[in-house]
Every structure is written in structure tokens, then in C-alpha cells.
mmCIF file of the N, C-alpha and C atoms, coordinates in Angstrom:
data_MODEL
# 
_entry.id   MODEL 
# 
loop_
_atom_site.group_PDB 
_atom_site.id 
_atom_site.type_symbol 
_atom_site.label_atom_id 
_atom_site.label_alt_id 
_atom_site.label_comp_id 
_atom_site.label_asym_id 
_atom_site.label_entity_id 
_atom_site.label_seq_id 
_atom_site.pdbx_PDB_ins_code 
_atom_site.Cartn_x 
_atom_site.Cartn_y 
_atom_site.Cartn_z 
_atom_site.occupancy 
_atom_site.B_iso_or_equiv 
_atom_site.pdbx_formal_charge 
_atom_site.auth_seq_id 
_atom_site.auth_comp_id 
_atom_site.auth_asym_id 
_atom_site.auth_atom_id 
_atom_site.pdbx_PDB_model_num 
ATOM 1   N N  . UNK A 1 1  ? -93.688  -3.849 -214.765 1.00 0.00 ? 1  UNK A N  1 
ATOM 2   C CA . UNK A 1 1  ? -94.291  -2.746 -215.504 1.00 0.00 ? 1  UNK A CA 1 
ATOM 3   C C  . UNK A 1 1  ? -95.732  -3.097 -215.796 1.00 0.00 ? 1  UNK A C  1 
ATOM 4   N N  . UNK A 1 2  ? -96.527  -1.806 -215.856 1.00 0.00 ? 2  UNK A N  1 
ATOM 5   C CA . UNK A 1 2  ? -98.206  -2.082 -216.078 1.00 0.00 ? 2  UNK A CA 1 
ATOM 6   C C  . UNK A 1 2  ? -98.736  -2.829 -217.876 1.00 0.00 ? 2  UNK A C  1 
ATOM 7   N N  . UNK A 1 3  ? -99.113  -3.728 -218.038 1.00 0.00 ? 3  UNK A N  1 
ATOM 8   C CA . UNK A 1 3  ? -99.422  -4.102 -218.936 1.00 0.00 ? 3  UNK A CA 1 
ATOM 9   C C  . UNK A 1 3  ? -99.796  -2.921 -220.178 1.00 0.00 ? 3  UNK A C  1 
ATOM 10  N N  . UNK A 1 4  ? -100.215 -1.992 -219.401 1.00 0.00 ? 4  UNK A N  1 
ATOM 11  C CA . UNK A 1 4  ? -101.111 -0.822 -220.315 1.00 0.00 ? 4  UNK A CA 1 
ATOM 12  C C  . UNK A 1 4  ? -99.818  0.018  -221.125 1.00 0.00 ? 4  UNK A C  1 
ATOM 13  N N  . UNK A 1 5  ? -98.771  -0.373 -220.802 1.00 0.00 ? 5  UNK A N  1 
ATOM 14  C CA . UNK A 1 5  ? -97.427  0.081  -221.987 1.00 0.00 ? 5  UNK A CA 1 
ATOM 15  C C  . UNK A 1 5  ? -97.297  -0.542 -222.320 1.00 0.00 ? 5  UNK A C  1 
ATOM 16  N N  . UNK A 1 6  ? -97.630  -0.468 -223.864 1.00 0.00 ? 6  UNK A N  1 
ATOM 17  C CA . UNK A 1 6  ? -97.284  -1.002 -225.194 1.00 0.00 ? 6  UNK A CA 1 
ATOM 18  C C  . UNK A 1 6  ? -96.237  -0.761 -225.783 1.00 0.00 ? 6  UNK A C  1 
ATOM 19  N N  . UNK A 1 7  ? -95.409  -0.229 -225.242 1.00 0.00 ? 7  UNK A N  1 
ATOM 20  C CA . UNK A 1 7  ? -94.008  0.350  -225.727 1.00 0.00 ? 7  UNK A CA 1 
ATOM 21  C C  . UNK A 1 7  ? -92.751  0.179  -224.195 1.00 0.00 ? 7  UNK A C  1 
ATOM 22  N N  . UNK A 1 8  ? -91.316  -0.701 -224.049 1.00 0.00 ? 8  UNK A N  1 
ATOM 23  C CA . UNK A 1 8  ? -91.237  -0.738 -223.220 1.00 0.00 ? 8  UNK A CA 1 
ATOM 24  C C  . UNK A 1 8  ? -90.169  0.163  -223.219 1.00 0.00 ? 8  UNK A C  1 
ATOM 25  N N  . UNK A 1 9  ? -89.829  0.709  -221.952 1.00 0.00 ? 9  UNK A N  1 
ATOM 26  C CA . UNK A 1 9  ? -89.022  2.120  -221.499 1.00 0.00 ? 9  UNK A CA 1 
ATOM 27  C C  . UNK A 1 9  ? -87.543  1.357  -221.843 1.00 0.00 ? 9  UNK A C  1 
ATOM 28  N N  . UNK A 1 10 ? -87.341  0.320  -221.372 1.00 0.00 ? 10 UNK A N  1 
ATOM 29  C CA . UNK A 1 10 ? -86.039  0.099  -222.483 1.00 0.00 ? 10 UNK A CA 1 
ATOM 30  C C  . UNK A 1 10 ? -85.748  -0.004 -224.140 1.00 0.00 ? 10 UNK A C  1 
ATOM 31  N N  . UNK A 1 11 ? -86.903  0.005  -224.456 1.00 0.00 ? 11 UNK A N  1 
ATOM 32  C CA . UNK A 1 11 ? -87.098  -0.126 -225.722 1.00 0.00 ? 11 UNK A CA 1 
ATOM 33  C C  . UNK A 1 11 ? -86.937  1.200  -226.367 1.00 0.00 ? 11 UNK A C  1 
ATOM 34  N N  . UNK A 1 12 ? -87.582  2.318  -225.600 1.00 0.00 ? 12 UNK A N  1 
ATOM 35  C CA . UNK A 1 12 ? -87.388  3.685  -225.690 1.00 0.00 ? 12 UNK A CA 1 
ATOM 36  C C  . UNK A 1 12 ? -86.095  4.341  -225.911 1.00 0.00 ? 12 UNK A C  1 
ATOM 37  N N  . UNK A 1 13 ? -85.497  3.418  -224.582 1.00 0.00 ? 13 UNK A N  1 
ATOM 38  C CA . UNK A 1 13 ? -84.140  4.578  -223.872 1.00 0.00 ? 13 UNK A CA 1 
ATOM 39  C C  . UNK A 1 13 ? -83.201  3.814  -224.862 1.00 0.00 ? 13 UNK A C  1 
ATOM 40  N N  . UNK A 1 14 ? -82.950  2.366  -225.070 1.00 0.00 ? 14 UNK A N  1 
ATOM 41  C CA . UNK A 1 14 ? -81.950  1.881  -226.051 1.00 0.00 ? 14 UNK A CA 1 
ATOM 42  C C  . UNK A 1 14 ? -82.162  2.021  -227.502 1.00 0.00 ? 14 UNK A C  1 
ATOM 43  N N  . UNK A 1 15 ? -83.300  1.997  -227.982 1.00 0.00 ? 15 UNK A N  1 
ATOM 44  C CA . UNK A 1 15 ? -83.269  1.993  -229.577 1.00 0.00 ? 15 UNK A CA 1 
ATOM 45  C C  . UNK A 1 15 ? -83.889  3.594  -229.904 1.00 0.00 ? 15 UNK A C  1 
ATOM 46  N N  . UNK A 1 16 ? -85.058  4.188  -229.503 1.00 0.00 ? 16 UNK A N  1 
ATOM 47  C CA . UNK A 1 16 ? -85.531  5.225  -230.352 1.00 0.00 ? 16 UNK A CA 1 
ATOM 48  C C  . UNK A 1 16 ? -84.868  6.751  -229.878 1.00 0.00 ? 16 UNK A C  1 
ATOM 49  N N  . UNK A 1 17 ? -84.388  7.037  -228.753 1.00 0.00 ? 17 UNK A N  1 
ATOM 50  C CA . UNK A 1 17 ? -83.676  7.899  -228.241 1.00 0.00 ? 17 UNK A CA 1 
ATOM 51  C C  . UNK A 1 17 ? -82.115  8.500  -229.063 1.00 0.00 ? 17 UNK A C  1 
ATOM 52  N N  . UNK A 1 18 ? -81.716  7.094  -229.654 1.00 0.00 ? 18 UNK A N  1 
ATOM 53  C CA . UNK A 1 18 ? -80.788  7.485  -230.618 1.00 0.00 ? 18 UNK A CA 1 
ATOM 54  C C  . UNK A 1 18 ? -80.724  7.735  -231.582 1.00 0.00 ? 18 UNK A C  1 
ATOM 55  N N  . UNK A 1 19 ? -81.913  7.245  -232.239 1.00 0.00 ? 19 UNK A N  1 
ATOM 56  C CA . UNK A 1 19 ? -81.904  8.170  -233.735 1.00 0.00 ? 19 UNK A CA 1 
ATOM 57  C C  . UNK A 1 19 ? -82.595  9.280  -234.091 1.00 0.00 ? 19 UNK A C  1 
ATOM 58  N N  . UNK A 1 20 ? -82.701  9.882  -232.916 1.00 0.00 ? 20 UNK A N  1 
ATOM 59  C CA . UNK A 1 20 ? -83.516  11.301 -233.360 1.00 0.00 ? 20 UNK A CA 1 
ATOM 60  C C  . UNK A 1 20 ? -82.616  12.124 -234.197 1.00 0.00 ? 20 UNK A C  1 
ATOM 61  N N  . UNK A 1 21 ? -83.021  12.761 -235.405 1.00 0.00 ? 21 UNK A N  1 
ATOM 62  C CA . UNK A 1 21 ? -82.775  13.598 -236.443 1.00 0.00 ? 21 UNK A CA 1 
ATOM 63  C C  . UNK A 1 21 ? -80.995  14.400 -235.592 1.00 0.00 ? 21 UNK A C  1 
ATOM 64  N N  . UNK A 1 22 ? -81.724  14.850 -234.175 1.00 0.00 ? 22 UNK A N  1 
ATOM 65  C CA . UNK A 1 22 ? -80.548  15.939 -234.213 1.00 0.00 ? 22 UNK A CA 1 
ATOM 66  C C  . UNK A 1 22 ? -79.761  15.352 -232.726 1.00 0.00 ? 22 UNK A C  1 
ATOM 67  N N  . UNK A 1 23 ? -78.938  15.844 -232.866 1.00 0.00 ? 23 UNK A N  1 
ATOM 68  C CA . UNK A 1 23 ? -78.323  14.588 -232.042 1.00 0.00 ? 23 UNK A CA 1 
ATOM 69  C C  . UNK A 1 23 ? -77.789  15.620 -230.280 1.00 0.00 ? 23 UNK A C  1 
ATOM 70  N N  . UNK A 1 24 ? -78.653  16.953 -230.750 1.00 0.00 ? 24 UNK A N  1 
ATOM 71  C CA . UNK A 1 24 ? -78.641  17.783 -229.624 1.00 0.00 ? 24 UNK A CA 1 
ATOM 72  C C  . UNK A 1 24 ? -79.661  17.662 -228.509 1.00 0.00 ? 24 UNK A C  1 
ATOM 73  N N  . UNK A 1 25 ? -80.767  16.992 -229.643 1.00 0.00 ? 25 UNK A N  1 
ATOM 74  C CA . UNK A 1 25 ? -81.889  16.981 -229.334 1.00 0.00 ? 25 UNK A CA 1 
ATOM 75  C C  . UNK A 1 25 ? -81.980  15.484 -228.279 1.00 0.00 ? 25 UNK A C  1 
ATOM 76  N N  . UNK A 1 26 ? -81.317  14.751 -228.919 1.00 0.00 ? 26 UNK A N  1 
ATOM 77  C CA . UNK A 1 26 ? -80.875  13.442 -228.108 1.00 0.00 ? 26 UNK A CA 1 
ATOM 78  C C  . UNK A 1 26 ? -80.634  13.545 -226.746 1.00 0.00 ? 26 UNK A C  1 
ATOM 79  N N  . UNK A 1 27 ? -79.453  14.710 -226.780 1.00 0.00 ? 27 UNK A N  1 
ATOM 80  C CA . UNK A 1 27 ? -78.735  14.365 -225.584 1.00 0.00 ? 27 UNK A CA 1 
ATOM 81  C C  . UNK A 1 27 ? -80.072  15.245 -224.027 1.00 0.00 ? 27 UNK A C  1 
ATOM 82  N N  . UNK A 1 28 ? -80.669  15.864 -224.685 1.00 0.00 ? 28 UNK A N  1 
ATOM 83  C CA . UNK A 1 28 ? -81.365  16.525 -224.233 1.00 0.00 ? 28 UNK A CA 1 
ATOM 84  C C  . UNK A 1 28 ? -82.667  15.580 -223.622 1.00 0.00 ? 28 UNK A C  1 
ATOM 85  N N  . UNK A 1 29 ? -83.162  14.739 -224.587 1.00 0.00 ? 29 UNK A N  1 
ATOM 86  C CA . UNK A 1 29 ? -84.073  13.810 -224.253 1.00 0.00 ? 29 UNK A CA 1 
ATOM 87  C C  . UNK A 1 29 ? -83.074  13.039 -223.370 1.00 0.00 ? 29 UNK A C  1 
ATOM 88  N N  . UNK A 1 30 ? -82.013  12.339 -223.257 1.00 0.00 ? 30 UNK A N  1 
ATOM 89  C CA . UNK A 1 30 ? -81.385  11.517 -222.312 1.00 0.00 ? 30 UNK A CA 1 
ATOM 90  C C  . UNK A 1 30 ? -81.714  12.515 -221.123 1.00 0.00 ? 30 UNK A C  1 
ATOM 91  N N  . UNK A 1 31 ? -81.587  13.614 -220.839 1.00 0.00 ? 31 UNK A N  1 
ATOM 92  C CA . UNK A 1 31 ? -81.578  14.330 -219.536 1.00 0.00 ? 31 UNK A CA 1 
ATOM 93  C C  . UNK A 1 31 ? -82.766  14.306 -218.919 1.00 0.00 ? 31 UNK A C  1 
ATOM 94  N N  . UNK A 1 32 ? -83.773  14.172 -219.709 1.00 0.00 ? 32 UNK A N  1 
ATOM 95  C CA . UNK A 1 32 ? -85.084  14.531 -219.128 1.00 0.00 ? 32 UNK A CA 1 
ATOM 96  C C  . UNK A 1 32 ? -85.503  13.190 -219.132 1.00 0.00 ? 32 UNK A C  1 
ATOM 97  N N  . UNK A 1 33 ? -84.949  11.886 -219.530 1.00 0.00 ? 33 UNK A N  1 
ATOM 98  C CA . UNK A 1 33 ? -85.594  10.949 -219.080 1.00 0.00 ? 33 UNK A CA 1 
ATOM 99  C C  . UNK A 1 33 ? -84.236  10.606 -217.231 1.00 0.00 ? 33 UNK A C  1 
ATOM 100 N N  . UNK A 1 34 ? -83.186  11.029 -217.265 1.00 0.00 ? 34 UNK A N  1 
ATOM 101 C CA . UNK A 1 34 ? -82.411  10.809 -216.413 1.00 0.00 ? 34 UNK A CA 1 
ATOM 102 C C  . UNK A 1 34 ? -83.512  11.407 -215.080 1.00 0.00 ? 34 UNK A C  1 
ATOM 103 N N  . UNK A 1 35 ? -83.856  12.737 -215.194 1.00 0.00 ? 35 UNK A N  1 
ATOM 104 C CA . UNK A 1 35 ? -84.729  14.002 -214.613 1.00 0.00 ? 35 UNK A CA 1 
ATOM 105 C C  . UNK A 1 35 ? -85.524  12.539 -213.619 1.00 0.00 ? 35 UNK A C  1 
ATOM 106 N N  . UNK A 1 36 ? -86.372  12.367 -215.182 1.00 0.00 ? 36 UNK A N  1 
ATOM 107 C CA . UNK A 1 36 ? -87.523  11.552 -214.528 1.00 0.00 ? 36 UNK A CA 1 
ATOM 108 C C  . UNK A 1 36 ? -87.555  10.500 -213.935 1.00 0.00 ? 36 UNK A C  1 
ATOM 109 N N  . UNK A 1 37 ? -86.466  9.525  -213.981 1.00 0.00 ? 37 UNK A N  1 
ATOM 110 C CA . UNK A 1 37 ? -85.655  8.568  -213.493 1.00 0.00 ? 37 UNK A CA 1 
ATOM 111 C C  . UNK A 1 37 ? -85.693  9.080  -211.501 1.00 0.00 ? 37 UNK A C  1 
ATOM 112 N N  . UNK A 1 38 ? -84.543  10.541 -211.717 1.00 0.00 ? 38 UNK A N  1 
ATOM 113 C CA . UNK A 1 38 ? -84.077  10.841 -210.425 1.00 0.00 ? 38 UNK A CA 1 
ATOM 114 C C  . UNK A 1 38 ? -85.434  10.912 -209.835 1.00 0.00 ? 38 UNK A C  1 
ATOM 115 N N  . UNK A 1 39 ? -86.703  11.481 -210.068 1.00 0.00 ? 39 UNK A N  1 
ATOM 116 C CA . UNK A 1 39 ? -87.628  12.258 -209.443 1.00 0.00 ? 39 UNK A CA 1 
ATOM 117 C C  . UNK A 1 39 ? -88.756  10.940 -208.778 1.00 0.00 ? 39 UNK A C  1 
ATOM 118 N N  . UNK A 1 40 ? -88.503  9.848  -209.692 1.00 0.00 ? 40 UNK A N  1 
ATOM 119 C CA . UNK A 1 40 ? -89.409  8.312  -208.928 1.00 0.00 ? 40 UNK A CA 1 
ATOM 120 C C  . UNK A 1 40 ? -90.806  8.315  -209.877 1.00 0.00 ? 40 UNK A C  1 
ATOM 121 N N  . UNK A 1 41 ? -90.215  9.129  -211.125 1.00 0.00 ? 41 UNK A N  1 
ATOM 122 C CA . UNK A 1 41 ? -91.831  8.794  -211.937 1.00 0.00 ? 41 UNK A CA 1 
ATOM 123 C C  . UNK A 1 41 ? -91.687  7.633  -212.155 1.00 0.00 ? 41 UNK A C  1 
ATOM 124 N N  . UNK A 1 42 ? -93.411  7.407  -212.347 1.00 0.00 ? 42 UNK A N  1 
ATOM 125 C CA . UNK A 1 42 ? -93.223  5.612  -213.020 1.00 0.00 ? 42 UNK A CA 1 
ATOM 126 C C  . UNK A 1 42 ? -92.890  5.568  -214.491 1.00 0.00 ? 42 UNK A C  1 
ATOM 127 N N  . UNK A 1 43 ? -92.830  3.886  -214.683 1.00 0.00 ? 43 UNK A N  1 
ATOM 128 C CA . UNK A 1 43 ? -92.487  3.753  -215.889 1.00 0.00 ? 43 UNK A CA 1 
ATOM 129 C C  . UNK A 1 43 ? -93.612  4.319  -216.955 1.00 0.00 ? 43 UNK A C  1 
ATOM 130 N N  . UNK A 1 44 ? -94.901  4.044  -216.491 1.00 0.00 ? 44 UNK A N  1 
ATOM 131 C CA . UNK A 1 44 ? -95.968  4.358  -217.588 1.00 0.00 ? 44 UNK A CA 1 
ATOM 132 C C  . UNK A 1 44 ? -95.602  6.253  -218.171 1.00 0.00 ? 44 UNK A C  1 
ATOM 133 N N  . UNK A 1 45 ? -95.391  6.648  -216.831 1.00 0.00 ? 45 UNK A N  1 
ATOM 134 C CA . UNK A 1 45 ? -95.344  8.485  -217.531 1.00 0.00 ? 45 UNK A CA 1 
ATOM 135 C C  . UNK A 1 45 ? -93.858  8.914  -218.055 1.00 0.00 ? 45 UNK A C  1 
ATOM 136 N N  . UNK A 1 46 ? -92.965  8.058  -217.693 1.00 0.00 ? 46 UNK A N  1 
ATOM 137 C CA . UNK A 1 46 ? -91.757  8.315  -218.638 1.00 0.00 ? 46 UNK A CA 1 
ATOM 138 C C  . UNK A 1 46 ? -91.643  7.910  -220.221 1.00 0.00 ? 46 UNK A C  1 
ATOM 139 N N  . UNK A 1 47 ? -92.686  6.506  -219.944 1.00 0.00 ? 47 UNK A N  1 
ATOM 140 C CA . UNK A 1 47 ? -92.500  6.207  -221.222 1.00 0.00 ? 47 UNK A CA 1 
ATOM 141 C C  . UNK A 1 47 ? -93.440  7.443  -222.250 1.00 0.00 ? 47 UNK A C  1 
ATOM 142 N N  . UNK A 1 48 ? -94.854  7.587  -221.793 1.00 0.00 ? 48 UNK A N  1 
ATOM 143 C CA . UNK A 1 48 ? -96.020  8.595  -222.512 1.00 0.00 ? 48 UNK A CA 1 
ATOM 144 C C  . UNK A 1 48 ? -94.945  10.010 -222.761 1.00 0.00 ? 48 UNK A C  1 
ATOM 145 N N  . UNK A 1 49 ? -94.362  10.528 -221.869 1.00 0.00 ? 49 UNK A N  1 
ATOM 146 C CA . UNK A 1 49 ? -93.649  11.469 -222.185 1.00 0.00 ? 49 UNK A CA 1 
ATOM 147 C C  . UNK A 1 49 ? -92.372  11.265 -223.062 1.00 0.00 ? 49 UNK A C  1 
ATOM 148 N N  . UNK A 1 50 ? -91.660  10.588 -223.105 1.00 0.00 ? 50 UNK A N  1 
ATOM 149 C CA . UNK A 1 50 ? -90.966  10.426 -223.955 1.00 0.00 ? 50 UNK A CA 1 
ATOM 150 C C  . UNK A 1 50 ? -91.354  9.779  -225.352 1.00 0.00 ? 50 UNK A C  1 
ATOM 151 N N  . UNK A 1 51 ? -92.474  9.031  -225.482 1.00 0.00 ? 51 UNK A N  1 
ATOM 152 C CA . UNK A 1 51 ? -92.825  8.935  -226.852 1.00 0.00 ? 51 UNK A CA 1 
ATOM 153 C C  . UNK A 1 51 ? -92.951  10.400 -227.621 1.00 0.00 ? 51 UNK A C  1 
ATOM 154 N N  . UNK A 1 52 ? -93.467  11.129 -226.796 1.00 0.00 ? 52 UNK A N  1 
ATOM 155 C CA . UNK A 1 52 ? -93.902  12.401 -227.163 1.00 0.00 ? 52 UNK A CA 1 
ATOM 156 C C  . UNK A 1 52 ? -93.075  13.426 -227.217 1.00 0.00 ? 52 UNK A C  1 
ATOM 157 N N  . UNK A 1 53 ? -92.066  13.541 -226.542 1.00 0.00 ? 53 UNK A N  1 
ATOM 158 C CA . UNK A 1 53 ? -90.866  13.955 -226.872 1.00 0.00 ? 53 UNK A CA 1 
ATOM 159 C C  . UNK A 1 53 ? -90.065  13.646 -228.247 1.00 0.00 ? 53 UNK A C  1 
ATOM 160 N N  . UNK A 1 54 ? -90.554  12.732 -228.112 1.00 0.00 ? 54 UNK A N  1 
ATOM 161 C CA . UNK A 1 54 ? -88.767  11.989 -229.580 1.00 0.00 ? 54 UNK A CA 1 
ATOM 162 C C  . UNK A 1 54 ? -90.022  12.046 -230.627 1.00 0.00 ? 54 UNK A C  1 
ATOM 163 N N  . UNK A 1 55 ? -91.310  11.835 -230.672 1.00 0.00 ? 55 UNK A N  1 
ATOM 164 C CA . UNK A 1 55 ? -92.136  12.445 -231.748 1.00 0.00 ? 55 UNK A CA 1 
ATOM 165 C C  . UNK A 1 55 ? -91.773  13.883 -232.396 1.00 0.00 ? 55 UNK A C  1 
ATOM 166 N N  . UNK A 1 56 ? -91.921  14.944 -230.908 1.00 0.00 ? 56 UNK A N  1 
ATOM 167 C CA . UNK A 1 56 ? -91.963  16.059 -231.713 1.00 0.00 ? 56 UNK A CA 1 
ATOM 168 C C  . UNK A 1 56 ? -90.411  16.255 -232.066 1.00 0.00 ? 56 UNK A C  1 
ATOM 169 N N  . UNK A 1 57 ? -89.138  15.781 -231.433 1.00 0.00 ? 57 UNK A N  1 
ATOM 170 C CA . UNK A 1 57 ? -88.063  16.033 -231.861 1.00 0.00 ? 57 UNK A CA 1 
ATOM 171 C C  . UNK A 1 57 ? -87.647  15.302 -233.499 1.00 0.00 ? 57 UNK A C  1 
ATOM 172 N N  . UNK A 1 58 ? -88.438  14.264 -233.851 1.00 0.00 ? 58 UNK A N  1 
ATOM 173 C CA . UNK A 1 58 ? -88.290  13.792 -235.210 1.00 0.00 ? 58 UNK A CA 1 
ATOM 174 C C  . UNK A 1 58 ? -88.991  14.779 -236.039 1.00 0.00 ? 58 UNK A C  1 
ATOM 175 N N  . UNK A 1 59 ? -90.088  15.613 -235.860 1.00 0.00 ? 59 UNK A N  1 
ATOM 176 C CA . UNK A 1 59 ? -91.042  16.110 -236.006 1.00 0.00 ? 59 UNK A CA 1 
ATOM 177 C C  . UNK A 1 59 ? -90.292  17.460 -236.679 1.00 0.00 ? 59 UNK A C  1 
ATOM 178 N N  . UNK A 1 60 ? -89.322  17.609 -235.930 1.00 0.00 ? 60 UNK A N  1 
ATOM 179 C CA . UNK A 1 60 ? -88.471  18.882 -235.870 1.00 0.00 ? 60 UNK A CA 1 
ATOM 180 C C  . UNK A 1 60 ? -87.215  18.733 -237.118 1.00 0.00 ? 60 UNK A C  1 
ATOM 181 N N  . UNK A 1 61 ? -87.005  17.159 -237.043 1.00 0.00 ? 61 UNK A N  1 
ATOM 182 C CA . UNK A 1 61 ? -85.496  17.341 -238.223 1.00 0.00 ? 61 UNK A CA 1 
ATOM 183 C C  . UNK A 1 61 ? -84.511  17.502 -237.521 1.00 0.00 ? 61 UNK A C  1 
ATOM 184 N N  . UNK A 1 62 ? -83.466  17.412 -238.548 1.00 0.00 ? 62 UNK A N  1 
ATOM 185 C CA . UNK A 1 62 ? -82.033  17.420 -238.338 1.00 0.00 ? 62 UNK A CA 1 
ATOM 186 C C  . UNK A 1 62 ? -81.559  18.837 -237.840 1.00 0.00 ? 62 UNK A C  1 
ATOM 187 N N  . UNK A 1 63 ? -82.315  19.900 -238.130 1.00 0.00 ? 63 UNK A N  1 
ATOM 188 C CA . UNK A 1 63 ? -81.923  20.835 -237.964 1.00 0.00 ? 63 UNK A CA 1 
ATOM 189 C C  . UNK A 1 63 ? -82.317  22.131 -237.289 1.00 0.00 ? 63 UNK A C  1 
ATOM 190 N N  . UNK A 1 64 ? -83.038  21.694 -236.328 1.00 0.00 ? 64 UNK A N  1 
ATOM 191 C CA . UNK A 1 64 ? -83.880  22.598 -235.117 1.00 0.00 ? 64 UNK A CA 1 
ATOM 192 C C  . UNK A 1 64 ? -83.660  21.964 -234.155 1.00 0.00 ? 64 UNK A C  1 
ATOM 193 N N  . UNK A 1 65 ? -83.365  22.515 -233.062 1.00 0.00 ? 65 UNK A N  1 
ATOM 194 C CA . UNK A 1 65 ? -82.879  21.974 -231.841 1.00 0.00 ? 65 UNK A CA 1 
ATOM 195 C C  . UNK A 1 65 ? -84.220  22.240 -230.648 1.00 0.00 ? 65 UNK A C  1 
ATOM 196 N N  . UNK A 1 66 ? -84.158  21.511 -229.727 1.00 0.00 ? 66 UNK A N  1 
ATOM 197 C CA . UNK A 1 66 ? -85.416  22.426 -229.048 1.00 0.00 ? 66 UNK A CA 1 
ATOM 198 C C  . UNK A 1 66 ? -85.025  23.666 -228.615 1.00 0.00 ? 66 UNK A C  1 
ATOM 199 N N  . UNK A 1 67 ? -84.202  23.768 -228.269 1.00 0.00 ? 67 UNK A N  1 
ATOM 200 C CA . UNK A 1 67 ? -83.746  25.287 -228.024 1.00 0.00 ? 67 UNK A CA 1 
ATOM 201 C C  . UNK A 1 67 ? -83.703  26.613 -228.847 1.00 0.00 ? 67 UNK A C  1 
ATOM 202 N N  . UNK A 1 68 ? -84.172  26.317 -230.216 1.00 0.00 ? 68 UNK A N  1 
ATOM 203 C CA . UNK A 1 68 ? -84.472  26.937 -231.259 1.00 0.00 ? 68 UNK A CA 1 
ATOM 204 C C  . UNK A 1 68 ? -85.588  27.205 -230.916 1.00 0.00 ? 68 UNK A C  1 
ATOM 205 N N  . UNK A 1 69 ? -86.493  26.818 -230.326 1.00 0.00 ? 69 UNK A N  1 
ATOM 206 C CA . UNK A 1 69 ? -88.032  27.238 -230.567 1.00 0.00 ? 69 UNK A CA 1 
ATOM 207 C C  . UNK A 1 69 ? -88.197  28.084 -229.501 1.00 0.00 ? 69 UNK A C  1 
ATOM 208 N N  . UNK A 1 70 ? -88.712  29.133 -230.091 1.00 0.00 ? 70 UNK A N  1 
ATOM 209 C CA . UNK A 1 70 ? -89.200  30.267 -229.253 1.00 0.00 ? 70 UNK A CA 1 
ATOM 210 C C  . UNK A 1 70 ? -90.421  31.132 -229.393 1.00 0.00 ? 70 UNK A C  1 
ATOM 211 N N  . UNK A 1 71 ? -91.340  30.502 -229.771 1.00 0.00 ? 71 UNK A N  1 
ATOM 212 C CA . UNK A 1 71 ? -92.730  30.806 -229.936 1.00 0.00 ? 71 UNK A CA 1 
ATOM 213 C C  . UNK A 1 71 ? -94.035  29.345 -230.557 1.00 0.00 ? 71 UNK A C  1 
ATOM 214 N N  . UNK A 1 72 ? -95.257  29.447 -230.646 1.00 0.00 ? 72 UNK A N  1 
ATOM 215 C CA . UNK A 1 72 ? -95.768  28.707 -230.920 1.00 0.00 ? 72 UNK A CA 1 
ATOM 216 C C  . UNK A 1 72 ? -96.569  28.999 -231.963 1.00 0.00 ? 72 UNK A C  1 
ATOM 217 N N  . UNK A 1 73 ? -96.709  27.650 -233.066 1.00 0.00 ? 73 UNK A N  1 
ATOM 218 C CA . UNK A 1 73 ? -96.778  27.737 -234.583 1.00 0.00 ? 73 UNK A CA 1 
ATOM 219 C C  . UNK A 1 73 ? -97.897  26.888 -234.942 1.00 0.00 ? 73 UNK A C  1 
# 
């Protein structure tokens, strides 16, 4: 992996992926890092995207799912 991740993608996928607030929201982030897995992204843009993912899904709470959102605020 490129030195320039400061955060490592196992570090991601085993510890912060599971405690997101909603646990719909979880399974949802598991898919889209699986997605990105299947598709041959590298590690650097799975990890940038998924920080940013499980940001805005903490961001969101226990009780908004992404599928709840249907406009921009």
C-alpha cells in the first residue's frame, strides 16, 4: 500500500465499518466497499471513499438510513 494512507483499509473494513450509528447503513457501506473491491480500485480510493462514507453515515445517526435521503440540505 502507498505510504500516502494514513489510515489502513483493514483498519477501515475491521474496526470503523462496524460501529456506524445505524447498522443499515453498515451493511450498505460493506457493499460498496465489496463493489470496489470487485471493480480493481486501489487501496488509496477505497480507503478516501470510505472514510467519507462512514463520516457522513455517523454524521447521519442512529436513525437515518441512506436511503432516507432524498434531497439536499
Amino acid at each position: 500500500m502507498p505510504s500516502s494512507c494514513s489510515v489502513k483499509l483493514s483498519t477501515i473494513v475491521n474496526n470503523k465499518i462496524s460501529v456506524v450509528p445505524n447498522k443499515e447503513n453498515s451493511v450498505i457501506i460493506y457493499d460498496f466497499y465489496n463493489y470496489m473491491q470487485e471493480k480493481g480500485s486501489s487501496e488509496t480510493h477505497q480507503v478516501n471513499n470510505l472514510k467519507v462514507v462512514i463520516d457522513f453515515a455517523n454524521f447521519l445517526g442512529p436513525d437515518i438510513t441512506f436511503y432516507n435521503i432524498s434531497r439536499r440540505e
